[in-house]
C-alpha positions, -999 to +999 in steps of 0.1 A: -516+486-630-542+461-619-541+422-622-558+405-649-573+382-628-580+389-591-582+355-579-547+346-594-518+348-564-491+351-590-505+378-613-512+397-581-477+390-567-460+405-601-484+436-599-477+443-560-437+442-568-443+466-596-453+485-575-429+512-565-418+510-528-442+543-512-424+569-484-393+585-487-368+567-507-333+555-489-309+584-486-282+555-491-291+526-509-278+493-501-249+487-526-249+522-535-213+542-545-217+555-511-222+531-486-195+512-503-173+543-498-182+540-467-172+505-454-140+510-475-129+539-451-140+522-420-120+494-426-091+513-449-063+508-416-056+521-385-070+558-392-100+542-405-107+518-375-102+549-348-124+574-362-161+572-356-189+565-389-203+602-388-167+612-387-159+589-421-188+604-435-184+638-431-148+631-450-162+617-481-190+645-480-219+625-468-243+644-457-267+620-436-278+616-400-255+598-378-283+579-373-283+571-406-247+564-414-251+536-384-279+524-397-261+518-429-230+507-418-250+477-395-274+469-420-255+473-452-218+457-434-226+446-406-201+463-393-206+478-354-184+505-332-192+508-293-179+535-279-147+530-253-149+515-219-139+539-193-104+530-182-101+509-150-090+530-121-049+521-111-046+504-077-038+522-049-010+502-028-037+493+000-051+475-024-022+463-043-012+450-008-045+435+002-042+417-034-009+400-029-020+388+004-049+373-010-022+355-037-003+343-005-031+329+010-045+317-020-012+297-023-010+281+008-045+264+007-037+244-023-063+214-020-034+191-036 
């Protein structure tokens, strides 16, 4: 398709989004049946909300990178998961000791 007059922003604007978009087309569209299926699941309760995106995908027979299925889930939903914090270590009573003197002293310097 060419524009029927080069010098004419408009007539080349129309021709350039006729254009169809060049590389590999989107394994999951924005808006598509699955990416919808996808933020239903993550958000579809508890079981939903503990189990990771690959792990949602690979339920609804999704066959896509996790990569991908981030990818879509962010851009799509906006919609994040981080991975769990390490649990904090419990104290040992040296330092639950050390901590309630520091309470104690704490205390008795009140500026008041």
């Amino acid at each position: 398709m060419r524009a029927s007059d080069p010098n004419d922003f408009h007539d080349l604007d129309a021709v350039l989004g006729s254009l169809d978009r060049p590389g590999r087309p989107e394994i999951i569209p924005e808006g598509s049946e699955k990416s919808l299926a996808l933020k239903k699941a993550s958000q579809d309760g508890p079981e939903g909300y503990q189990k990771t995106f690959p792990q949602l995908a690979k339920e609804l027979n999704i066959k896509a990178a996790r990569s991908t299925i981030e990818r879509v889930m962010h851009n799509h939903h906006n919609i994040y998961r981080f991975p769990p914090t390490q649990p904090k270590p419990a104290l040992n009573m040296y330092h639950k000791e050390n901590r309630m003197n520091y309470a104690y002293w704490a205390i008795r310097m009140d500026p008041r």
